[in-house]
C-alpha positions as CSV (number, residue, x, y, z in Angstrom):
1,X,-24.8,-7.1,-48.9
2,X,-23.3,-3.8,-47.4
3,X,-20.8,-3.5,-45.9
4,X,-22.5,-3.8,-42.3
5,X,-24.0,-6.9,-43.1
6,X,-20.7,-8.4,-44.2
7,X,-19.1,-6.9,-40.5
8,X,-22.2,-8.7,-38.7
9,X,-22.3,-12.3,-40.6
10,X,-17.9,-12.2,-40.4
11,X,-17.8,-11.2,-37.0
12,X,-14.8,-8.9,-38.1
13,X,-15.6,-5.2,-37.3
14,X,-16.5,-2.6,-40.0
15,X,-12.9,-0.7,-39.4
16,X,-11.0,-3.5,-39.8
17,X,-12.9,-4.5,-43.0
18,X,-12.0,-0.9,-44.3
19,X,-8.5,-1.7,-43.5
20,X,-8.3,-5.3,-45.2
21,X,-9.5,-3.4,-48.2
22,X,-6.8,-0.9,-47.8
23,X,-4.2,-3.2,-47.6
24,X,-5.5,-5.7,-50.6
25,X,-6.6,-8.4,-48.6
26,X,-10.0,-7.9,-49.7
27,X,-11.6,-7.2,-53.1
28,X,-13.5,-4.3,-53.5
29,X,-17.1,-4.7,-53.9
30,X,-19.5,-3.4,-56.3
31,X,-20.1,0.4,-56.1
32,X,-23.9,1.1,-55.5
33,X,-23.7,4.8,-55.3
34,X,-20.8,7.5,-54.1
35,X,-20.1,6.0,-50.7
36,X,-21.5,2.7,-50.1
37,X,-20.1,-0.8,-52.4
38,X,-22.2,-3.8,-52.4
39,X,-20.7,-7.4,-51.3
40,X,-21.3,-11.3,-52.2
41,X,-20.6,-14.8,-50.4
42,X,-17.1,-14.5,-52.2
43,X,-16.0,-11.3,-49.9
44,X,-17.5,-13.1,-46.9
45,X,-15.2,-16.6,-48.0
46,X,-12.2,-14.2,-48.0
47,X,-12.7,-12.2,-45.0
48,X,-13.5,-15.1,-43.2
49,X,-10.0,-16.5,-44.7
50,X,-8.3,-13.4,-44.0
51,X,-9.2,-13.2,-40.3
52,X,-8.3,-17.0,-40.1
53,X,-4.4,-15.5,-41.0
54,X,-3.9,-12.9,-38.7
55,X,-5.8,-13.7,-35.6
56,X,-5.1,-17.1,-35.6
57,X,-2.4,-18.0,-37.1
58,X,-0.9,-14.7,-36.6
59,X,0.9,-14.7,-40.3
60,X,2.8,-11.7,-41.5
61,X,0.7,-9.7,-43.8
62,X,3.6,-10.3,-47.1
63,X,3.2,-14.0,-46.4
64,X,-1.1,-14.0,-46.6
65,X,-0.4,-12.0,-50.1
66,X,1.3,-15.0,-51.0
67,X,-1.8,-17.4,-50.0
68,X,-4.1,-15.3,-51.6
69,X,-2.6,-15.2,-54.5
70,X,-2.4,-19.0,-54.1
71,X,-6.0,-19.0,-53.8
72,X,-6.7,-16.9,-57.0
73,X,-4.6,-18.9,-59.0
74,X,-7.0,-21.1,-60.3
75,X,-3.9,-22.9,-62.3
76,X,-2.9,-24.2,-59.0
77,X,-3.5,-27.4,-58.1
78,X,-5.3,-28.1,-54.7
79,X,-2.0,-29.7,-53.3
80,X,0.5,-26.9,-53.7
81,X,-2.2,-24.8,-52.6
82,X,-2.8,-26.8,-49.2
83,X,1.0,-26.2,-49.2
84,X,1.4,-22.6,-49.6
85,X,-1.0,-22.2,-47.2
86,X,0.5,-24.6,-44.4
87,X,4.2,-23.0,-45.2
88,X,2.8,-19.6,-44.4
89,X,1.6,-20.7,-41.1
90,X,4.5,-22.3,-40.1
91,X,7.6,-20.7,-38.7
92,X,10.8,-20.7,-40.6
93,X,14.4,-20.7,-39.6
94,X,17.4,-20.1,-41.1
95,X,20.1,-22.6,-41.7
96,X,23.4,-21.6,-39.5
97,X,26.5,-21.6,-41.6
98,X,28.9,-24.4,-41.0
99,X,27.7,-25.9,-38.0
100,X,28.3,-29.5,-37.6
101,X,25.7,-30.0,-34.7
102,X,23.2,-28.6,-37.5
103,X,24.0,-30.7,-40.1
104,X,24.3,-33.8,-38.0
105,X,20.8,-33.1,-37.6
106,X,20.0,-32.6,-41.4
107,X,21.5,-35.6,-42.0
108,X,19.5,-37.2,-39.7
109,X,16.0,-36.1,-40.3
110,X,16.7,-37.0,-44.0
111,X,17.7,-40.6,-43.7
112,X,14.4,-40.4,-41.6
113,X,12.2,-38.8,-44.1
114,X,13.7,-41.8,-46.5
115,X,12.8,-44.0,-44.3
116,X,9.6,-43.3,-44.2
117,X,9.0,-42.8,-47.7
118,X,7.5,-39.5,-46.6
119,X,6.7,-37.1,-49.8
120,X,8.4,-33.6,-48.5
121,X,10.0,-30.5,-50.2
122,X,13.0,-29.9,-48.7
123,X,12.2,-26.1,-48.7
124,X,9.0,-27.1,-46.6
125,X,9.7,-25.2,-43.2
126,X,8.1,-28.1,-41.2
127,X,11.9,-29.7,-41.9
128,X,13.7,-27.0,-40.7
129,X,11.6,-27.0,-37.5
130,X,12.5,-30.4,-37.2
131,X,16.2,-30.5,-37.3
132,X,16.2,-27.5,-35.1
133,X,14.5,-29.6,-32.8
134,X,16.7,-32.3,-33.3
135,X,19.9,-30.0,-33.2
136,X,19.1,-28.7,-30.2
137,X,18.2,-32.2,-28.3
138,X,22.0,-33.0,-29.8
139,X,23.3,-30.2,-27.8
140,X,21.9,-30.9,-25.0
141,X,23.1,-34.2,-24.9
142,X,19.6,-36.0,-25.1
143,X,19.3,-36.6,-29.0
144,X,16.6,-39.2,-29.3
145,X,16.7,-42.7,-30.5
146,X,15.5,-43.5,-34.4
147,X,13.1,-46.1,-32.6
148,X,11.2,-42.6,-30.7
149,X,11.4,-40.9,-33.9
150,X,9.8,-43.6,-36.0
151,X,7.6,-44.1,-32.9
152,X,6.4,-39.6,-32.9
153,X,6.5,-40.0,-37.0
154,X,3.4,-42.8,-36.7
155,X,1.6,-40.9,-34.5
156,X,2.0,-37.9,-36.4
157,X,0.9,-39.4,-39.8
158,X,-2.1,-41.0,-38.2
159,X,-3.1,-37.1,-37.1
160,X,-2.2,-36.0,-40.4
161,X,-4.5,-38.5,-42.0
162,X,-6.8,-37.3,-39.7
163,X,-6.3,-33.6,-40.8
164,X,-6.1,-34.3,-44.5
165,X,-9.3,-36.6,-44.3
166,X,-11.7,-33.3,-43.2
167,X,-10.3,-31.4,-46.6
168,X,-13.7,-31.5,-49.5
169,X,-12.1,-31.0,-52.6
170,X,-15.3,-29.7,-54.0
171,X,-15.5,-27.1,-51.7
172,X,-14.3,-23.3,-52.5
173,X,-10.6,-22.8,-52.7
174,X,-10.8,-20.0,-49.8
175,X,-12.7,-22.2,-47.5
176,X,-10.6,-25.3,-48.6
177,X,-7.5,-22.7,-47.4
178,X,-9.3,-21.1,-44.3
179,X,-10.0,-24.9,-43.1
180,X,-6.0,-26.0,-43.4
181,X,-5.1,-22.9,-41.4
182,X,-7.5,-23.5,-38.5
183,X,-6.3,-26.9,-38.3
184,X,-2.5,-26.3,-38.6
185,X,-2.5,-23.5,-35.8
186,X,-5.2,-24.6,-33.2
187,X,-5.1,-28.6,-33.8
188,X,-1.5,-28.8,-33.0
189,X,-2.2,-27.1,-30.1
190,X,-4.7,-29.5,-29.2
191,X,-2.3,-32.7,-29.7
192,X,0.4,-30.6,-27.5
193,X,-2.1,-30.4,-25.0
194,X,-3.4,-34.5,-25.6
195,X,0.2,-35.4,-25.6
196,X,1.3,-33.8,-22.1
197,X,-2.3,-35.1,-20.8
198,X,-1.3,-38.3,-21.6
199,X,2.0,-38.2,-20.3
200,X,0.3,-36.9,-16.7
201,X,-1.8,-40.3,-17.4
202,X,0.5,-42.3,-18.2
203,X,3.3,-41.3,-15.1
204,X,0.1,-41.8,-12.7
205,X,0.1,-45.4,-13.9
206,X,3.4,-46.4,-13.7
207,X,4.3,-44.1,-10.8
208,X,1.8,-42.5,-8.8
């Protein structure tokens, strides 16, 4: 296909194509003559990947390198690719030197991870997100119980199951990506918006 058929079946405009393929993001295709290249199903995978990075899970464009390369490793197995992928859409935060409030918190999202026998990295940004949360609940004097954390933690695994049971295996590696991103950016944002649904719900019930 030419390049304006692969614009019209993406969705993603012609000049922004032309500056994917500047940047690296995109293969070349096939030279046909002087000025026109010819593309396959492959280029549309990727672009459709590519645009899944920047416009919706807004990732910096060294971190997508990093996933595509991911993706064109083919010695990679499928679950450290799922990873690289979901630690490039995640924010990361750096660890603030010798601050007790912080490590309380380390400490405490660890002996929760043990307890729930939880297989994590402990370079997976997810973990710093999580004692930043819980640092900051410490300093403001509302650090939650291990019963509410245990109680978040099972609701969050069932949605992960949920998550992790719409990946095909089969399926191409850039789709396989493209289909983690979507979900780690716009279905936590759906749960945020369930969650504080529910809550309206639930004071209505017991209060209104």
């Amino acid at each position: 296909m030419r390049i304006s058929e692969l614009s019209r079946r993406s969705g993603v405009p012609v000049a922004t194509i032309k500056y994917y393929l500047r940047e690296n993001l995109l293969p070349r295709g096939e030279a046909v003559s002087a000025t026109q290249s010819d593309y396959t199903g492959d280029h549309l995978a990727r672009l459709r990947l590519v645009r899944a990075l920047v416009e919706v899970a807004e990732v910096p464009l060294s971190r997508i390198h990093a996933v595509l390369a991911a993706v064109d490793d083919p010695g990679r197995e499928l679950h450290t690719l799922l990873g690289a992928a979901q630690y490039a859409v995640t924010p990361q935060f750096e660890t603030p030197a010798d601050d007790p409030v912080w490590q309380r918190a380390e400490h405490r999202t660890d002996e929760l991870l043990a307890e729930l026998d939880w297989r994590v990295d402990a370079a997976s940004p997810a973990r710093g997100g999580l004692v930043r949360a819980v640092a900051t609940l410490d300093r403001l004097g509302s650090c939650p119980a291990p019963e509410m954390l245990h109680g978040y933690a099972q609701a969050a695994h069932r949605a992960a199951e949920w998550d992790v049971s719409r990946i095909d295996p089969d399926a191409g590696r850039a789709d396989t990506v493209q289909a983690v991103v979507v979900t780690s950016a716009l279905m936590g944002q759906v749960l945020t918006a369930l969650r504080l649904l529910a809550q309206e719900d639930e004071s209505a019930r017991r209060f209104g």
